[in-house]
PDB file as gemmi writes it, atoms N, CA and C in Angstrom:
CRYST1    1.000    1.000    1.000  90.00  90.00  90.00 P 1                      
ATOM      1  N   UNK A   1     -24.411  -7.060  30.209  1.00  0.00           N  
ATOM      2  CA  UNK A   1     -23.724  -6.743  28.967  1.00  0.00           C  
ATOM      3  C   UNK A   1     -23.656  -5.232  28.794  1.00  0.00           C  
ATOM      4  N   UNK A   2     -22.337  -4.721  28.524  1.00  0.00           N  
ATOM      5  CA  UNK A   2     -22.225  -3.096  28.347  1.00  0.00           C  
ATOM      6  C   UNK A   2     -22.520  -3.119  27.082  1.00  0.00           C  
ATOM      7  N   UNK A   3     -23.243  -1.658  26.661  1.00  0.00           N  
ATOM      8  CA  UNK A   3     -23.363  -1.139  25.435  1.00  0.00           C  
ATOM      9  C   UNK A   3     -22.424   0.047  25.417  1.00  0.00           C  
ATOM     10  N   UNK A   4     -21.357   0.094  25.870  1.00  0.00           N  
ATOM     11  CA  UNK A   4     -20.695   1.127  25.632  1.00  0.00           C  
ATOM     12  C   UNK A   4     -19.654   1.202  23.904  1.00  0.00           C  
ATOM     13  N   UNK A   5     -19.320   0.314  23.915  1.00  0.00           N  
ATOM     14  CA  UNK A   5     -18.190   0.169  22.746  1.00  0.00           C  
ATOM     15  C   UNK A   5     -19.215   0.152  21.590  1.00  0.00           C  
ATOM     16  N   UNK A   6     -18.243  -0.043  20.665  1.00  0.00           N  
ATOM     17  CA  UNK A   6     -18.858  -0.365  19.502  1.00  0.00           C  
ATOM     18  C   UNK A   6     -17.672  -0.968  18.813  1.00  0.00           C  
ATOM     19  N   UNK A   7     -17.693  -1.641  17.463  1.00  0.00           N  
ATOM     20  CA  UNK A   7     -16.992  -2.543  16.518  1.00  0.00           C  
ATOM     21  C   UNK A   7     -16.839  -2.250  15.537  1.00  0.00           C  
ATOM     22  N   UNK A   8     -15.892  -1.595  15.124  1.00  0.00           N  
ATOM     23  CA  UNK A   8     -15.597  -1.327  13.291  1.00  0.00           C  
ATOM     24  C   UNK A   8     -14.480  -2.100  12.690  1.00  0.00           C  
ATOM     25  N   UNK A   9     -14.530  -2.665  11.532  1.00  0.00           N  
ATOM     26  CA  UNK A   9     -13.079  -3.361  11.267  1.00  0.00           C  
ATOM     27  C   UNK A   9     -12.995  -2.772   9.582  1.00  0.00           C  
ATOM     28  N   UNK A  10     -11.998  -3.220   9.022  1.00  0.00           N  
ATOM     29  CA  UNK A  10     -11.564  -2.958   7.729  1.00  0.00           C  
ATOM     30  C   UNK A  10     -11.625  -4.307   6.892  1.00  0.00           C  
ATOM     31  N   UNK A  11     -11.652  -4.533   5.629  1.00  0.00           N  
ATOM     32  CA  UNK A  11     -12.162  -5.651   4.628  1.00  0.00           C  
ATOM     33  C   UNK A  11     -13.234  -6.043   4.831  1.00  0.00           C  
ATOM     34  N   UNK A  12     -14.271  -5.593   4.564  1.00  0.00           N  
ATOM     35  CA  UNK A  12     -15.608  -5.762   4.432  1.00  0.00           C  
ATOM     36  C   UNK A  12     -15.844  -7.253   3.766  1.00  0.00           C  
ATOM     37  N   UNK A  13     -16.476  -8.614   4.522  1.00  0.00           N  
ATOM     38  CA  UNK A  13     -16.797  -9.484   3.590  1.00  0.00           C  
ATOM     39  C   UNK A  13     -18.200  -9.700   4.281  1.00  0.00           C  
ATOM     40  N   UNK A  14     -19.381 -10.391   3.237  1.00  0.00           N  
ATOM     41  CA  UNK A  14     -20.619 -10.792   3.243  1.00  0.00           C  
ATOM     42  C   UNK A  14     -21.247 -11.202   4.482  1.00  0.00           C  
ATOM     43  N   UNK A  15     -20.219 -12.105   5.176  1.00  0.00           N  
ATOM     44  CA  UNK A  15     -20.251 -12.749   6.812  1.00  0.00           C  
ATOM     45  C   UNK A  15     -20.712 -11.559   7.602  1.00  0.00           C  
ATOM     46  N   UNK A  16     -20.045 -10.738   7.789  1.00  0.00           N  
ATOM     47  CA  UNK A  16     -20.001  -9.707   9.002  1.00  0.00           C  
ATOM     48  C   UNK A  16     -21.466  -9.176   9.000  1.00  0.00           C  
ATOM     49  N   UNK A  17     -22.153  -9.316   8.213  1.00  0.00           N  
ATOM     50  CA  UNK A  17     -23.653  -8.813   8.000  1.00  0.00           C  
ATOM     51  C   UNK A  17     -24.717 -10.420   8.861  1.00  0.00           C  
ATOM     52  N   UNK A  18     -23.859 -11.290   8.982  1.00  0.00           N  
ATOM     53  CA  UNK A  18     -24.544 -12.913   9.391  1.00  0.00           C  
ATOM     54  C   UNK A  18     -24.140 -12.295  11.269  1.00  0.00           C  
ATOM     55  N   UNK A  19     -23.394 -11.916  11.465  1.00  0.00           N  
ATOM     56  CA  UNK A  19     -23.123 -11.744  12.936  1.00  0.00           C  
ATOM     57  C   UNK A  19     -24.265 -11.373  13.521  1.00  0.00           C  
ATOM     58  N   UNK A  20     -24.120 -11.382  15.117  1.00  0.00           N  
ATOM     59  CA  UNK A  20     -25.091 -10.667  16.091  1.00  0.00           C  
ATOM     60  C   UNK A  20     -24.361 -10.282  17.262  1.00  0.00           C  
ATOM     61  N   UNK A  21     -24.348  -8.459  16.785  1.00  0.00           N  
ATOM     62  CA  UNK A  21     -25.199  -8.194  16.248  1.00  0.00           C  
ATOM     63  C   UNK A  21     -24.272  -7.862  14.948  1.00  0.00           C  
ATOM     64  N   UNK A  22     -24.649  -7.266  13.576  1.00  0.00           N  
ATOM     65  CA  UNK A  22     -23.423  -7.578  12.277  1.00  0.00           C  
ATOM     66  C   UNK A  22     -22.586  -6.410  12.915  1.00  0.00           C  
ATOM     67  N   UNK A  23     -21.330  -7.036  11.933  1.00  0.00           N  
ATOM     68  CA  UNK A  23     -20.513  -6.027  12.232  1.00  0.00           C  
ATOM     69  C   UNK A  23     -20.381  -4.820  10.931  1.00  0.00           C  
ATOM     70  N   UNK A  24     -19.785  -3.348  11.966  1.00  0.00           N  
ATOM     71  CA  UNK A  24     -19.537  -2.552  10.935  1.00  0.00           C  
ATOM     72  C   UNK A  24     -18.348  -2.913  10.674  1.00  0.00           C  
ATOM     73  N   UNK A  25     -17.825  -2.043   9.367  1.00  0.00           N  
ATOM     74  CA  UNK A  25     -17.005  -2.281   8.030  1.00  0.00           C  
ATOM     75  C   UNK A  25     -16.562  -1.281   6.889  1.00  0.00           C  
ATOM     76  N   UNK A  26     -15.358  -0.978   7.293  1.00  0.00           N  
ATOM     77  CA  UNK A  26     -14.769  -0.128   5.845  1.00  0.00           C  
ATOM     78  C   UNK A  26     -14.491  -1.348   4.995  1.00  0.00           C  
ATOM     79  N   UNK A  27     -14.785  -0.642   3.857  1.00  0.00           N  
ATOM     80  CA  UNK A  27     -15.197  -2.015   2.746  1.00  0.00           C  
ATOM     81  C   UNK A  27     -14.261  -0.819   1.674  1.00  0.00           C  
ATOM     82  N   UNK A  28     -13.070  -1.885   1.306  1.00  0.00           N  
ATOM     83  CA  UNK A  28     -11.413  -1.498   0.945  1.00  0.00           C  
ATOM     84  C   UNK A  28     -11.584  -1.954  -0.622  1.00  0.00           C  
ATOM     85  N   UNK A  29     -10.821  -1.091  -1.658  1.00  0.00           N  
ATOM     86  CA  UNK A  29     -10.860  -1.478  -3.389  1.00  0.00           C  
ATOM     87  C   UNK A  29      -9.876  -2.357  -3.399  1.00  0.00           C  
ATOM     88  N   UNK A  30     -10.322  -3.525  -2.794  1.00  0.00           N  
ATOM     89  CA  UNK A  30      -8.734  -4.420  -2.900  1.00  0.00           C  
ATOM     90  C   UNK A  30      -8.712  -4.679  -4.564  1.00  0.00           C  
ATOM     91  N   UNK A  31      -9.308  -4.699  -5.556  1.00  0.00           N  
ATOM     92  CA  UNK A  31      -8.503  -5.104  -6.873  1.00  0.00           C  
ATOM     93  C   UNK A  31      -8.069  -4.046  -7.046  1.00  0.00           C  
ATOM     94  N   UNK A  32      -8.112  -2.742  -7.101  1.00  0.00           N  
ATOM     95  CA  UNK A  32      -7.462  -1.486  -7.192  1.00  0.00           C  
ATOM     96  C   UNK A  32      -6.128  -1.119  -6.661  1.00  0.00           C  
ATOM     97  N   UNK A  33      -6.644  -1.788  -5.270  1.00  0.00           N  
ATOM     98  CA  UNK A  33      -5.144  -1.827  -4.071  1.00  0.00           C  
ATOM     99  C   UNK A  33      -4.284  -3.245  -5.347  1.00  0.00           C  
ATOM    100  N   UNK A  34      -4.725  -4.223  -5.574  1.00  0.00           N  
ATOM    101  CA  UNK A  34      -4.085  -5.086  -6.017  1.00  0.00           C  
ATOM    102  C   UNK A  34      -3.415  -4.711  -7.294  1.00  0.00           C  
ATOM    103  N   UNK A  35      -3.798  -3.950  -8.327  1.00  0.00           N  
ATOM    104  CA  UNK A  35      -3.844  -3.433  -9.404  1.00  0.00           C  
ATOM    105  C   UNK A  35      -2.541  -2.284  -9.293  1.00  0.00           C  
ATOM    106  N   UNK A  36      -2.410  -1.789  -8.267  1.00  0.00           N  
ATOM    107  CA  UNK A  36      -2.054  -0.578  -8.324  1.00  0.00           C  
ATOM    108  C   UNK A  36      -0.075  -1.195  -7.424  1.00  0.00           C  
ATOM    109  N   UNK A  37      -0.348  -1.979  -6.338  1.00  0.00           N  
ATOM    110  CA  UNK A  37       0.821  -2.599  -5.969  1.00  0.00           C  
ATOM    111  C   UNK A  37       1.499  -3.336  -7.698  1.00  0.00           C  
ATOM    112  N   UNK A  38       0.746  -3.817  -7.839  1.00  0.00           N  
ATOM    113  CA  UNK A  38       1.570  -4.872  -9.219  1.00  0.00           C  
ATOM    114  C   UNK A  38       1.909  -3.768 -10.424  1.00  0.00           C  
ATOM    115  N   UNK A  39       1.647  -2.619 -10.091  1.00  0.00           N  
ATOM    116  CA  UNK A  39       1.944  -1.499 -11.180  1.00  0.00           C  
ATOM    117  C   UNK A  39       3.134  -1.086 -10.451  1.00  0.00           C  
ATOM    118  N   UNK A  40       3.250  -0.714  -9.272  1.00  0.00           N  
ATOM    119  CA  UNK A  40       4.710  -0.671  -8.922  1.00  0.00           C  
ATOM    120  C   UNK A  40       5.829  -1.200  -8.647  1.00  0.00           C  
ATOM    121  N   UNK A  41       5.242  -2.415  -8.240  1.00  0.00           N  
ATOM    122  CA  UNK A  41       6.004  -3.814  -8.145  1.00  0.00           C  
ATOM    123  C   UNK A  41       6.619  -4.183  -9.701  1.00  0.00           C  
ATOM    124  N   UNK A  42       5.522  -3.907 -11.072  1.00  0.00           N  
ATOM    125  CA  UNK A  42       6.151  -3.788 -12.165  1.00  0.00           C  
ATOM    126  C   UNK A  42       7.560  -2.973 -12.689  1.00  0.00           C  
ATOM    127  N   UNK A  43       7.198  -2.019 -12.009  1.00  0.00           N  
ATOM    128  CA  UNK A  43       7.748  -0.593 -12.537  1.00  0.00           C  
ATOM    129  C   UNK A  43       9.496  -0.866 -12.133  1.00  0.00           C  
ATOM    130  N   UNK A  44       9.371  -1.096 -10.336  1.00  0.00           N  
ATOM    131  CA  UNK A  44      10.869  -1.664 -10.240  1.00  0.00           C  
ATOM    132  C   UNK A  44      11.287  -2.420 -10.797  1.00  0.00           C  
ATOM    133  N   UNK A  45      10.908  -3.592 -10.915  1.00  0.00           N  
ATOM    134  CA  UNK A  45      11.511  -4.906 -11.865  1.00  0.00           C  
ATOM    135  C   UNK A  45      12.226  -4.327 -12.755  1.00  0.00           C  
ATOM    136  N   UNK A  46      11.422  -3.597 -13.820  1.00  0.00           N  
ATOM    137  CA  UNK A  46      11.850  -2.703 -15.251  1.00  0.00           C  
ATOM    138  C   UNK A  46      12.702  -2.340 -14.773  1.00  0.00           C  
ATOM    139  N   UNK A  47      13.165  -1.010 -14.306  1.00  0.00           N  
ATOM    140  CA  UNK A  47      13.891   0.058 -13.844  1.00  0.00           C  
ATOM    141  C   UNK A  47      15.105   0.195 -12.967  1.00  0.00           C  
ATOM    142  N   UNK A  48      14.801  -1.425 -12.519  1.00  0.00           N  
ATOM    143  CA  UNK A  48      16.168  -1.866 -11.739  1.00  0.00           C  
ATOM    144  C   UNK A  48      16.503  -1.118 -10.577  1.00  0.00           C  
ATOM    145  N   UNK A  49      15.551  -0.720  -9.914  1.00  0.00           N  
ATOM    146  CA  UNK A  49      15.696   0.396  -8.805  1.00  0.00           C  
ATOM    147  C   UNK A  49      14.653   0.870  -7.979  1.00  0.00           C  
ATOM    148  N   UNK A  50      14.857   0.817  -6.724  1.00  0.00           N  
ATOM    149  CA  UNK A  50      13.837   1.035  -5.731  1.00  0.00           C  
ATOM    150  C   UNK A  50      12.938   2.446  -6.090  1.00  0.00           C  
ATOM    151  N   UNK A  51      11.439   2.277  -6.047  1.00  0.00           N  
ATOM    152  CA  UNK A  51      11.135   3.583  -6.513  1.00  0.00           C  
ATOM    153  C   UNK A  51      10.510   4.190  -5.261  1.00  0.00           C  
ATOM    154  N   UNK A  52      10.585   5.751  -5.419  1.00  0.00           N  
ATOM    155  CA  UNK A  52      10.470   6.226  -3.912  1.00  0.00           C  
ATOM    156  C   UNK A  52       9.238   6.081  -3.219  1.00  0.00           C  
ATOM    157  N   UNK A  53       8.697   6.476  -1.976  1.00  0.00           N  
ATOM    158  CA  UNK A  53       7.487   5.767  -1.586  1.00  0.00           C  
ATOM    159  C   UNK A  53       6.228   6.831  -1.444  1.00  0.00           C  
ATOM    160  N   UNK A  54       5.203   6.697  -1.705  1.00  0.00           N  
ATOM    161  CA  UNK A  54       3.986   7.274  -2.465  1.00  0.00           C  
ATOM    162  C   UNK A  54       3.010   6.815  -1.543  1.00  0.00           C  
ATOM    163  N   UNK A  55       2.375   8.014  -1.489  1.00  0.00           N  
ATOM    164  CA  UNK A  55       0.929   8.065  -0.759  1.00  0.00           C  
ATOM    165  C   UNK A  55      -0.404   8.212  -1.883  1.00  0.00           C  
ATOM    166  N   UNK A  56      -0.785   6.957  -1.914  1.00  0.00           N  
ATOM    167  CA  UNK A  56      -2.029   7.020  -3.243  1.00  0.00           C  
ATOM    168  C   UNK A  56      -3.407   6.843  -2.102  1.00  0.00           C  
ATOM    169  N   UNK A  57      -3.792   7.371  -2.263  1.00  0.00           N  
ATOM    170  CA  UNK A  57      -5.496   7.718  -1.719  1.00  0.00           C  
ATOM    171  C   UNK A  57      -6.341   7.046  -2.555  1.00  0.00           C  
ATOM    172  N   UNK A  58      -6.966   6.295  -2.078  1.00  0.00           N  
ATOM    173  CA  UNK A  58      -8.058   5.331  -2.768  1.00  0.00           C  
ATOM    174  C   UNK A  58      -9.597   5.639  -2.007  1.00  0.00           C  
ATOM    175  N   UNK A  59     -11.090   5.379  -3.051  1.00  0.00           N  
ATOM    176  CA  UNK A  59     -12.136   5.636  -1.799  1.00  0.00           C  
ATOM    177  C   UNK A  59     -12.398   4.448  -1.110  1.00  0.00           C  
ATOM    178  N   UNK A  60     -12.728   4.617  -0.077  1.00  0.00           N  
ATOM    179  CA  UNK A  60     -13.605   3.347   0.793  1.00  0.00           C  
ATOM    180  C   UNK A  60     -15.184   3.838   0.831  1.00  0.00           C  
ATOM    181  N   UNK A  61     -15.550   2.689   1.572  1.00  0.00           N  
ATOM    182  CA  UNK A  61     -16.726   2.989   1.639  1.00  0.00           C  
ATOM    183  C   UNK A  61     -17.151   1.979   3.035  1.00  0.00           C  
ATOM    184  N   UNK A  62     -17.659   2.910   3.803  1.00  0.00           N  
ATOM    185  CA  UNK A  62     -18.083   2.724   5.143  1.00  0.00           C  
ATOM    186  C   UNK A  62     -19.483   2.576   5.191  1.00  0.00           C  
ATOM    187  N   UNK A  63     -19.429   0.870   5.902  1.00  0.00           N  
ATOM    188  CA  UNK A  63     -20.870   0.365   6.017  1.00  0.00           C  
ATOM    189  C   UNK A  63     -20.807  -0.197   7.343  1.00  0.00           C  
ATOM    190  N   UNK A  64     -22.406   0.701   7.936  1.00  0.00           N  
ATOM    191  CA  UNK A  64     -22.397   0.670   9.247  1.00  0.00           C  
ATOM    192  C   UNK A  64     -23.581  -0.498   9.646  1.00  0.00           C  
ATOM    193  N   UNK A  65     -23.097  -1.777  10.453  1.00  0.00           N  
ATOM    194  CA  UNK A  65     -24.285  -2.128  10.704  1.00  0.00           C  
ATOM    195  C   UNK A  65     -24.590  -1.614  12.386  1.00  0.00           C  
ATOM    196  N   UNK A  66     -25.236  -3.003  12.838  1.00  0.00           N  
ATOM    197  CA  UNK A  66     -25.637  -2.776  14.108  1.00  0.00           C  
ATOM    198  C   UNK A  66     -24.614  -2.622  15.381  1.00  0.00           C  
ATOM    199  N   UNK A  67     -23.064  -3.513  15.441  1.00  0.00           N  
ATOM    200  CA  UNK A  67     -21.984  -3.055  16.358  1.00  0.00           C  
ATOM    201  C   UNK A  67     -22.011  -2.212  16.269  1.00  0.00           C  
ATOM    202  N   UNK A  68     -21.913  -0.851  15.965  1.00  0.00           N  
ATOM    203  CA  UNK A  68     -21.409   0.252  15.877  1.00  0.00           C  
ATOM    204  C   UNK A  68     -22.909   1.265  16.209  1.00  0.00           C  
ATOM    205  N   UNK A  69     -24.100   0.623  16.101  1.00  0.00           N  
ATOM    206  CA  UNK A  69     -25.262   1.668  15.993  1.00  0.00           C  
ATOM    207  C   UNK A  69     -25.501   2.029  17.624  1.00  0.00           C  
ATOM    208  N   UNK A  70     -25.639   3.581  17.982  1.00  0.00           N  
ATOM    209  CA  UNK A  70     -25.580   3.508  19.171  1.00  0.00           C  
ATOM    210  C   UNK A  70     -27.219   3.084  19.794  1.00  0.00           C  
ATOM    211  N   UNK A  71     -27.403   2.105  20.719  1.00  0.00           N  
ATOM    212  CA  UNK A  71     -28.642   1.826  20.905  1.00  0.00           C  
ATOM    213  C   UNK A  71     -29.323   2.689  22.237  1.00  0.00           C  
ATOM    214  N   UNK A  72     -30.530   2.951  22.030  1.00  0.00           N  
ATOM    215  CA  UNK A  72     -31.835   3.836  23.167  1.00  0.00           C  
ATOM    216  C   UNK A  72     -31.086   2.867  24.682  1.00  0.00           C  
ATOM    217  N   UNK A  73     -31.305   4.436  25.400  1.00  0.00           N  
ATOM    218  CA  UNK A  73     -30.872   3.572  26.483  1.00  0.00           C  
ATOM    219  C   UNK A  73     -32.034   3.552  27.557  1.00  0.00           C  
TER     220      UNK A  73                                                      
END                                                                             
């Protein structure tokens, strides 16, 4: 078995910590992300018109388990 790689993914759920070995995880504001689409998704409806496209920066938060930890060789 190589230890070269390692494993990171995005949507952090509870499981990935049950793995072996767990996995790491950017852990994403999806009600924020959700919150924030349905605010623009609102906005056209209203306005009757495509609105232009926007770069909104949200934080994550990066949780590292053991895929990703580099191990003693």
């Amino acid at each position: 078995m190589t230890r070269d790689i390692g494993v990171a993914v995005f949507d952090d759920i509870n499981n990935f910590a049950l793995f072996n070995p767990a996995i790491t995880a950017v852990a994403q504001p999806i009600k924020e992300i959700g919150l924030r689409v349905t605010k623009i998704l609102l906005e056209e409806l209203q306005d009757n018109h495509i609105i232009d496209s926007q770069n909104i920066l949200l934080k994550t938060k990066l949780i590292i388990r053991d895929s990703s930890v580099r191990l003693p060789v």
